[in-house]
VEXSELO-310601 format. One line per 3 residues: number of its first residue (from 1); for each residue x, y, z of C-alpha. Coordinates in nm, 2 decimals, m for minus. Example, Ala and Ser with C-alpha at 12.3 -4.5 7.8 and 13.67 -1.06 7.14 Angstrom:
1 = 1.23 m0.45 0.78  1.37 m0.11 0.71
% end
This chain:
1 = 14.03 18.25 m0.09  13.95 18.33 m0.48  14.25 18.10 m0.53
4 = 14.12 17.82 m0.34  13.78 17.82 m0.52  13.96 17.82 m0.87
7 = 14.14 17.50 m0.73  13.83 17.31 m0.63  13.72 17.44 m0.94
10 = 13.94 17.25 m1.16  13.97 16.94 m0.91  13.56 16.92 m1.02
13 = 13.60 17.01 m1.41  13.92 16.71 m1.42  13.66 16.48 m1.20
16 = 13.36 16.53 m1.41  13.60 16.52 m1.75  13.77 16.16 m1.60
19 = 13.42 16.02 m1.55  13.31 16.10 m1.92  13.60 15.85 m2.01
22 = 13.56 15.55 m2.11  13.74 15.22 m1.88  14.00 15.17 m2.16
25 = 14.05 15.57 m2.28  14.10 15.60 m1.84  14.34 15.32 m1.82
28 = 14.54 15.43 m2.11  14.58 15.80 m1.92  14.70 15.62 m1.62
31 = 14.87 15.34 m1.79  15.24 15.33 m1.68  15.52 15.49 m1.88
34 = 15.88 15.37 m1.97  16.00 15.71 m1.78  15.84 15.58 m1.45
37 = 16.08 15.32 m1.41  16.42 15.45 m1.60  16.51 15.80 m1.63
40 = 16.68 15.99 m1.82  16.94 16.23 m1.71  17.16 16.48 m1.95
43 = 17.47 16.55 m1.91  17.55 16.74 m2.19  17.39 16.79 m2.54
46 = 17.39 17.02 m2.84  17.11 17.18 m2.76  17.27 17.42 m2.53
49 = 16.91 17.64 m2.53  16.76 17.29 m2.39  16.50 17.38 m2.08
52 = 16.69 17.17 m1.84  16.97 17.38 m1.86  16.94 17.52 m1.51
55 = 17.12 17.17 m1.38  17.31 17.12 m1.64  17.65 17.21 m1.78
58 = 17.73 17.20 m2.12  18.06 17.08 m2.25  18.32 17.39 m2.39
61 = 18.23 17.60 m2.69  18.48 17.42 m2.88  18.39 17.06 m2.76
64 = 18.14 16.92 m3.01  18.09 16.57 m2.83  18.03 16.34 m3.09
67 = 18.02 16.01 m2.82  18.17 15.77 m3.07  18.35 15.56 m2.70
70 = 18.29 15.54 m2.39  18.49 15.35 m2.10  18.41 15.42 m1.73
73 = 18.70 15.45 m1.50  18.63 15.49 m1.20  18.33 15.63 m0.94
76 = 18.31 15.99 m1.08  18.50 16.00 m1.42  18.41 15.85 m1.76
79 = 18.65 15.83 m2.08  18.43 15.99 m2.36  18.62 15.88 m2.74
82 = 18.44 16.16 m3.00  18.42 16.12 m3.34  18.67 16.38 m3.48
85 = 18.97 16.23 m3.30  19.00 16.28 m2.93  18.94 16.12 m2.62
88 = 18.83 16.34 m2.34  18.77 16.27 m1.94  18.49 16.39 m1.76
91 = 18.48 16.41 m1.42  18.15 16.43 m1.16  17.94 16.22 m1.44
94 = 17.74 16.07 m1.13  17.60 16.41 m1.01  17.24 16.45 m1.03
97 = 17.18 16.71 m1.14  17.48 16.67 m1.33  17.58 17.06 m1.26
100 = 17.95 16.99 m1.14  18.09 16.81 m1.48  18.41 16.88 m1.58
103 = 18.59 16.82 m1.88  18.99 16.73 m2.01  19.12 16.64 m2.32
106 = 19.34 16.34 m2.28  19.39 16.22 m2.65  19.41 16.39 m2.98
109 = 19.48 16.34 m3.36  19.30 16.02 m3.37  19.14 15.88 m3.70
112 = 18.78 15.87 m3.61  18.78 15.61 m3.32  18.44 15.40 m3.28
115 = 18.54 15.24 m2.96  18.69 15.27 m2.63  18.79 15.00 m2.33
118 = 18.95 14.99 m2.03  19.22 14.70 m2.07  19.48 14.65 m1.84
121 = 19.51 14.99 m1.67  19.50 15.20 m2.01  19.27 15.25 m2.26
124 = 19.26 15.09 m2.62  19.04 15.21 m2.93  18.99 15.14 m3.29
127 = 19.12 15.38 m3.56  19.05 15.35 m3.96  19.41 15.20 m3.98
130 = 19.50 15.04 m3.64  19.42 14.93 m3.31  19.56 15.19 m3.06
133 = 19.66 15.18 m2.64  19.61 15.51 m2.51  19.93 15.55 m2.23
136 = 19.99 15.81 m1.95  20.33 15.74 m1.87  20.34 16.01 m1.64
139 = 19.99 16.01 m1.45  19.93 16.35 m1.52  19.61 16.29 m1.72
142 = 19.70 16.33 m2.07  19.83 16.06 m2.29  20.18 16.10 m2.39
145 = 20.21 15.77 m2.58  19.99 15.60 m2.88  20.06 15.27 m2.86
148 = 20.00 15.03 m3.23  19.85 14.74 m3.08  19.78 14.66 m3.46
151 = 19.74 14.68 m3.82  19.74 14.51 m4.10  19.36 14.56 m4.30
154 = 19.26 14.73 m4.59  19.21 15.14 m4.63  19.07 15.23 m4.95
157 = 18.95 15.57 m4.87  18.63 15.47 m4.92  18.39 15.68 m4.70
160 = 18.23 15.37 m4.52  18.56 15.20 m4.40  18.46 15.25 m4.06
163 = 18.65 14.98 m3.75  18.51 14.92 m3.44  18.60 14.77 m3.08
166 = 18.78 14.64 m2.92  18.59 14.41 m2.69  18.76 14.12 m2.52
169 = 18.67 13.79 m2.44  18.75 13.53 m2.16  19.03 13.38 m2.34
172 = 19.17 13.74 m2.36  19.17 13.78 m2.72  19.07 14.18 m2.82
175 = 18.78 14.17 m3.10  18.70 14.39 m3.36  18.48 14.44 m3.67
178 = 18.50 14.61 m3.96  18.30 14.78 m4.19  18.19 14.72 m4.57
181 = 18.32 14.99 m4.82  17.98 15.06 m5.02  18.01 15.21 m5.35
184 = 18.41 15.16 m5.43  18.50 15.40 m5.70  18.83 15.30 m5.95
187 = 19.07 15.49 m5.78  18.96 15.28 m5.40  18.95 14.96 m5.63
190 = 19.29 14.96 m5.71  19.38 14.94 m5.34  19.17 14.63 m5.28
193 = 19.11 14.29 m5.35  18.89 14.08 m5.62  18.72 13.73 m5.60
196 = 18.66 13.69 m5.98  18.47 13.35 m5.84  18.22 13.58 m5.67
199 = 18.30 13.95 m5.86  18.31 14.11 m5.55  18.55 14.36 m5.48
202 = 18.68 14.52 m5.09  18.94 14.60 m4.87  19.17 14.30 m4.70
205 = 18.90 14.17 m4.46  18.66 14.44 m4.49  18.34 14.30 m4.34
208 = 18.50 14.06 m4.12  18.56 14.01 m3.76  18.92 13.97 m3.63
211 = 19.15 13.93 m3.29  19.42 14.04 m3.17  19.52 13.78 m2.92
214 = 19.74 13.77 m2.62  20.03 13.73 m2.75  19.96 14.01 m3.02
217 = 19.86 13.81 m3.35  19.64 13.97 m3.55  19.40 13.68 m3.67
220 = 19.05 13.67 m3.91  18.85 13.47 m3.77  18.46 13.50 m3.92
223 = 18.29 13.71 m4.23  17.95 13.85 m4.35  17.94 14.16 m4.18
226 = 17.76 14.47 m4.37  17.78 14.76 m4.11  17.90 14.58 m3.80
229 = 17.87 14.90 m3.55  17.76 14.74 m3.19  18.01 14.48 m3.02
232 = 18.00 14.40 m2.67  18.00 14.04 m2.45  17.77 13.88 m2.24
235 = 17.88 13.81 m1.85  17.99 13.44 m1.97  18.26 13.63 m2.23
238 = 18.10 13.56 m2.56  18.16 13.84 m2.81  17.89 13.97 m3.03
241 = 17.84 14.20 m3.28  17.47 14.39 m3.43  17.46 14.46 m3.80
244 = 17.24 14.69 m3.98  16.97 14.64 m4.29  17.08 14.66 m4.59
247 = 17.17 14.43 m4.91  17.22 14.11 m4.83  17.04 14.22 m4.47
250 = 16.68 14.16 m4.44  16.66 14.35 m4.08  16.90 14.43 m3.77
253 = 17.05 14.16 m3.64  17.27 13.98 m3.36  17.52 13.75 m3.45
256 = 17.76 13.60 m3.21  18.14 13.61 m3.32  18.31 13.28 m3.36
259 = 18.58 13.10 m3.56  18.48 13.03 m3.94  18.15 13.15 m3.96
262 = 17.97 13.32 m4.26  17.72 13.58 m4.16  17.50 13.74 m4.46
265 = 17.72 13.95 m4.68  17.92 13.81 m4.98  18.15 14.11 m5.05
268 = 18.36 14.00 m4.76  18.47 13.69 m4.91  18.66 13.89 m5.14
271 = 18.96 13.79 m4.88  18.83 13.44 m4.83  19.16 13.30 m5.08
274 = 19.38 13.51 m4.82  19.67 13.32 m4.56  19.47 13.33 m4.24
277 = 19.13 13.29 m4.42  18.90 13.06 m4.14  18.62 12.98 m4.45
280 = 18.68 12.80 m4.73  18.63 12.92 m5.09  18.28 12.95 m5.18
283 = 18.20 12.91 m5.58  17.78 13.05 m5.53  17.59 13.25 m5.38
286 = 17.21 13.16 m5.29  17.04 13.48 m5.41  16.64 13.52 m5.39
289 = 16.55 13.26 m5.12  16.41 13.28 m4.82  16.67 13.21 m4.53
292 = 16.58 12.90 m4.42  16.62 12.80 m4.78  16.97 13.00 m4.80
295 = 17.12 12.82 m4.49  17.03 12.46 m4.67  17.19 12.56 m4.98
298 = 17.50 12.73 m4.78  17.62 12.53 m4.46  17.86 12.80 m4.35
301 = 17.58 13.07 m4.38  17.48 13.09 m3.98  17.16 13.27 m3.87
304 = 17.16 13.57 m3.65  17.14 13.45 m3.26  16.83 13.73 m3.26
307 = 16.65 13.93 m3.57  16.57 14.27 m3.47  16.22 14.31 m3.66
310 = 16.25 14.66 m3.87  16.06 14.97 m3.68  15.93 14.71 m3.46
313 = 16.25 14.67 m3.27  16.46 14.97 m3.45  16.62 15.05 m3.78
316 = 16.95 15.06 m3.74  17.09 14.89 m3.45  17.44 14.95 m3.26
319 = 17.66 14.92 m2.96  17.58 14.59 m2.72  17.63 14.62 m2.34
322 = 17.54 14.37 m2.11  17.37 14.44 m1.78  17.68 14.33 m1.49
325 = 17.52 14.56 m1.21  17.38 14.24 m1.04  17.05 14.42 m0.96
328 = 17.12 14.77 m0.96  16.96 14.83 m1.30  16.63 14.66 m1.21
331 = 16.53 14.29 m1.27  16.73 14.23 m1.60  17.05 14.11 m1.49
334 = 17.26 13.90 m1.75  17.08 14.04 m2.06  17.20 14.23 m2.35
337 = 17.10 14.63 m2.44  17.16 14.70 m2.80  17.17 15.11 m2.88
340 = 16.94 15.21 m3.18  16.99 15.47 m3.40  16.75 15.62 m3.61
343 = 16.47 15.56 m3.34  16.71 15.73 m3.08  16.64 15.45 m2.85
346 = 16.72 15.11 m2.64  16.62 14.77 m2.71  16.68 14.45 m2.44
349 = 16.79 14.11 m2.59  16.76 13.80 m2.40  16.94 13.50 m2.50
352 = 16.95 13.15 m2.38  17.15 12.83 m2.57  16.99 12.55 m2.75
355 = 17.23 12.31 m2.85  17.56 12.50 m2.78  17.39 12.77 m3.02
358 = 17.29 13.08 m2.91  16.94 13.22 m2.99  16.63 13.39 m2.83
361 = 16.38 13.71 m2.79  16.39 14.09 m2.82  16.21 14.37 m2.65
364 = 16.12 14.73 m2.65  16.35 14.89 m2.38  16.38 15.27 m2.37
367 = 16.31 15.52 m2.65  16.29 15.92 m2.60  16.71 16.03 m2.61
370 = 16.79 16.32 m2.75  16.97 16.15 m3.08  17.15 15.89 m3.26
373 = 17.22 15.58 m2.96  17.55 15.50 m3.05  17.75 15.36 m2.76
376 = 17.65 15.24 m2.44  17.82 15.18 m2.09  17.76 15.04 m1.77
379 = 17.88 15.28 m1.51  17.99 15.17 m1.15  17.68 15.22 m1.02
382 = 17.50 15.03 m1.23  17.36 15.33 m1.42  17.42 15.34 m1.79
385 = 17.60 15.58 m2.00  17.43 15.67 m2.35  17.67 15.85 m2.63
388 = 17.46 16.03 m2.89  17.59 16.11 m3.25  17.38 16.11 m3.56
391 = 17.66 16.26 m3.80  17.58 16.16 m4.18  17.24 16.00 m4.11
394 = 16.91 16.11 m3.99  16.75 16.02 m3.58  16.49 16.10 m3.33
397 = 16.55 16.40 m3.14  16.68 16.75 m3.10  17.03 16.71 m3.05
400 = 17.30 16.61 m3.29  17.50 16.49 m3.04  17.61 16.44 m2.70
403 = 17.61 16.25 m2.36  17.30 16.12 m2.13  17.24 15.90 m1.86
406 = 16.97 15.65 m1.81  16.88 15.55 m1.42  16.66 15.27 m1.26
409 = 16.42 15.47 m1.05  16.39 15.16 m0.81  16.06 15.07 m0.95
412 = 16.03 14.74 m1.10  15.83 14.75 m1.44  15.58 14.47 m1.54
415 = 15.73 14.31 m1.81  15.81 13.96 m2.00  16.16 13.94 m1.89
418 = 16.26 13.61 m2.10  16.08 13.43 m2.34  16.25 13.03 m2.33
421 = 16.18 12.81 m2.65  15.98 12.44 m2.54  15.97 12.17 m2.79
424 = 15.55 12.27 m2.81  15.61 12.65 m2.72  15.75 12.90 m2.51
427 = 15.77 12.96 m2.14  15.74 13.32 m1.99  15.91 13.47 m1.71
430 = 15.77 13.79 m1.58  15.91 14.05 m1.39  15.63 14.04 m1.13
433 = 15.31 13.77 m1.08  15.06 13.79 m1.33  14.70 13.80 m1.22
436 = 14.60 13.41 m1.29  14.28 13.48 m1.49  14.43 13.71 m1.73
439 = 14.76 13.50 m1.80  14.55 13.17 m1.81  14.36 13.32 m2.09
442 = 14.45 13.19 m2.41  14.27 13.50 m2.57  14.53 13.71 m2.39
445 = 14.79 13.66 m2.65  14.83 13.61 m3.03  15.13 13.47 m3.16
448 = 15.25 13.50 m3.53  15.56 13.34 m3.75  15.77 13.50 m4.02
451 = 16.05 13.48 m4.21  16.29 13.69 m4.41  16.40 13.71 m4.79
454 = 16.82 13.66 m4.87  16.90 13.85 m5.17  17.09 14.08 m5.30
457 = 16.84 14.37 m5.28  16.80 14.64 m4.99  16.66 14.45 m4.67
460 = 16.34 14.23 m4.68  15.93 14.22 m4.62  15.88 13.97 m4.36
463 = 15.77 13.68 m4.56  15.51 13.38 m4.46  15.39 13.50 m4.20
466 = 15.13 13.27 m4.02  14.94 13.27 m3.75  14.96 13.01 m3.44
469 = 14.66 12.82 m3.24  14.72 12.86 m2.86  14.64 12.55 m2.69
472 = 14.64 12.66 m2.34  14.79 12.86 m2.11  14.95 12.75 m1.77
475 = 15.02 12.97 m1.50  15.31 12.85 m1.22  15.22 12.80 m0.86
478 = 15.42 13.16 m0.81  15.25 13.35 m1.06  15.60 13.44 m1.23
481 = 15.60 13.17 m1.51  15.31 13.14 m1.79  15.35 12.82 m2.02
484 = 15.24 12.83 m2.39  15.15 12.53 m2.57  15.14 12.60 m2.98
487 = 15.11 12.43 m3.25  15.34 12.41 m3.55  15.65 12.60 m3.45
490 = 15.86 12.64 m3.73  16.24 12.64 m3.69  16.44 12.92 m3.85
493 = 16.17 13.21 m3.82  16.10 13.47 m3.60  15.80 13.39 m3.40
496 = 15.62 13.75 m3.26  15.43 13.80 m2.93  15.11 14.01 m2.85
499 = 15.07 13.95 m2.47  14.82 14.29 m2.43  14.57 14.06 m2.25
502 = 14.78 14.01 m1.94  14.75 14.16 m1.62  14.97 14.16 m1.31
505 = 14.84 14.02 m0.97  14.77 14.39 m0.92  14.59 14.51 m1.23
508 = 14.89 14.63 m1.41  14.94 14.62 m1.78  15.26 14.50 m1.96
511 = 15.47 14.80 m1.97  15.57 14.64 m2.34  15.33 14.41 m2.46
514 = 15.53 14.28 m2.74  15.76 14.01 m2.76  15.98 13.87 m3.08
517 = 16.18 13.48 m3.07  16.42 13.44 m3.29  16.40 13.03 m3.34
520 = 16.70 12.90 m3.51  16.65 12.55 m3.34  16.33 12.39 m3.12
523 = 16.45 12.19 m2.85  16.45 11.84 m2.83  16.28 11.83 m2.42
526 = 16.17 12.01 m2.19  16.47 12.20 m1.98
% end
């Protein structure tokens, strides 16, 4: 009985404390949350004191699993690459509670591998010094032969050497990228190559992307790349990569790979004289400009498919995955995930072509892991596998490393799903119908512009930023498409999206209000 009273009790106090609210401070309390629609499940951290312990098993003592791979194999196993040399299987993954993982080391001795795929029935990752095929000749779960699949790029011994992939492509050809070597001291110097032209100084076709094709050529193919750590395809088999901010960098970015192109960062073309080179010697470097100005004054220098404005939309972005489940991650089929680092989070890309070029928008996605994002991996069930390591920098979260989970609850969020460039503005594609008052509203959004400094310094303010008249607002018959008319778009910058006034046709708010263009080129008609 006493129990009872207490309980009507506080039903009153919370009833009398929601009615001192204000509308906005009682929508904001209800407002829905990223966790409402994908969760997150652990399978195994470093935090073995975590409070979620009690359905969760932790990996070995001596396991420390750095995820630095990760290649699902089959309906309960996933191929885990960590980042001091080993590839291990774990078995059960799909449990939830994940309480029944198991854990075998197939691979060992490997130099820091940042990769890890499925190809052809065995599994292939990227070493400091080679491409490597992972082989069990005799099916009993542990490899007995490492494979060179290839070689043949510089290794100074410079701390930042890092290589990563593969990914392949429809033609078949196995990408990879590799990193810059910052800071090269005289004794890592010796072992690399100079373009007096430029005075820049790496590794053989450090910062560049190459293939390995069918037949098992090792071929460059394009160059720029700072710290090239994502690489993943979309469902048509275009390969792309993410870099990271830096010199030379403004912010994040996503770049498709292709034949002869010049990304951002000159250091690379230290190997441009090389047999193989795909770009021809450059004699100068625009330095100090703004990029629209850069790409004028270098015609090989091409801008990223999709800026990834700093803090806004991470700090230091890495692995791509695209969404293949066909629906059974929720309504963004077709679109890109690119991991985030520092912010221990997800971001979603959607991409559309204008001209045979690639460009288009980023959103927020899914923050709140428990460290580093490094790789990500659709699993069979549509699910996606997140690998956690924040060795030698600084993240969100508790953990230093380790392996989670992140599943579609079945609820479909409210959210701009794609964001198409017009030759007067941009069209919107919800996830849901919008509520036709609120969406019709020109007031409902605000729409800035900006751009980015190229120069030789540490990353870049955005620059000119202006902001855009609305003209009107036009909601489709369905409810699912909102039509912005604006004035002066301006090609080559980032154009950023506030759509906070919009409701759905039930009163629900944009789960992410924010929305950021990336565009490169304004079409010529309507599509």
């Amino acid at each position: 009985m006493v129990k009872r009273i207490e309980l009507r009790l506080i039903g009153s106090l919370l009833c009398v404390l929601m009615a001192s609210m204000s509308p906005s401070a009682r929508a904001e309390s209800t407002r829905p949350q990223e966790s409402d629609y994908y969760r997150i499940v652990t399978i195994t951290t470093s935090q073995a004191s975590d409070s979620r312990a009690k359905n969760w098993k932790p990996a070995p003592d001596s396991l420390a699993l750095e995820a630095s791979g990760l290649a699902a194999l089959d309906d309960s196993r996933l191929a885990v690459a960590i980042r001091k040399g080993e590839v291990w299987i774990l078995s059960n993954v799909y449990d939830d509670p994940p309480s029944k993982v198991t854990y075998h080391r197939f691979a060992s001795g490997l130099h820091e591998p940042l990769g890890l795929l499925l190809h052809q029935g065995s599994l292939l990752t990227m070493q400091r010094t080679e491409m490597t095929r992972l082989i069990d000749n005799d099916h009993d779960n542990t490899c007995d032969e490492y494979q060179t699949v290839a070689t043949g790029w510089g290794v100074t011994g410079n701390y930042h050497e890092y290589a990563f992939g593969p990914e392949v492509d429809r033609t078949g050809n196995l990408w990879m990228t590799l990193n810059l070597g910052l800071g090269l001291k005289n004794d890592q110097k010796s072992l690399a190559i100079t373009n007096s032209k430029l005075n820049v100084t790496q590794g053989l076709w450090r910062g560049w992307g190459m293939v390995v094709t069918p037949d098992g050529d090792l071929k460059p193919m394009c160059a720029g790349m700072r710290s090239p750590s994502g690489l993943g395809a979309n469902l048509e088999g275009d390969v792309f990569y993410t870099d990271q901010q830096g010199n030379w960098v403004a912010t994040n970015s996503l770049h498709q790979l292709r034949s002869g192109a010049f990304f951002h960062h000159p250091d690379s073309l230290a190997s441009v004289e090389q047999p193989g080179s795909t770009i021809k010697p450059i004699d100068e470097i625009p330095d100090g400009v703004t990029f629209p100005e850069a790409t004028k004054k270098l015609s090989i220098l091409k801008p990223p498919a999709v800026w990834l404005p700093y803090k806004k939309v991470g700090q230091s972005a890495t692995d791509i995955m695209v969404d293949g489940s066909d629906g059974k991650f929720g309504p963004f089929s077709g679109q890109l995930f690119v991991g985030e680092f520092t912010q221990s989070s997800i971001n979603r890309v959607f991409l559309e072509k204008i001209d045979g070029e690639y460009q288009g928008a980023c959103f927020p996605f899914r923050e709140g892991f428990a460290s580093a994002v490094l790789r990500l991996e659709q699993g069979n069930d549509g699910s996606v596998f997140v690998g956690l390591s924040n060795r030698g920098w600084s993240s969100l979260g508790p953990a230093s490393y380790g392996l989670q989970r992140l599943v579609w609850t079945q609820k479909i969020p409210f959210e701009i799903k794609e964001m198409r460039a017009q030759p007067d503005g941009f069209e919107l594609v919800f996830t849901k119908p919008v509520q036709h008052d609120s969406a019709s509203k020109i007031g409902s959004f605000h729409l800035t512009s900006h751009t980015y400094r190229y120069h030789s310094q540490y990353g870049s303010d955005e620059l000119q930023e202006q902001s855009h008249t609305i003209k009107s607002a036009e909601v489709s018959e369905d409810g699912l498409r909102v039509r912005l008319r604006i004035e002066s778009l301006r090609e080559l910058f980032v154009h950023s999206l506030n759509a906070s006034g919009v409701r759905s046709a039930d009163g629900e708010p944009l789960l992410h209000t924010n929305a950021y263009y990336t565009l490169n080129k304004i079409p010529a008609s309507d599509r």
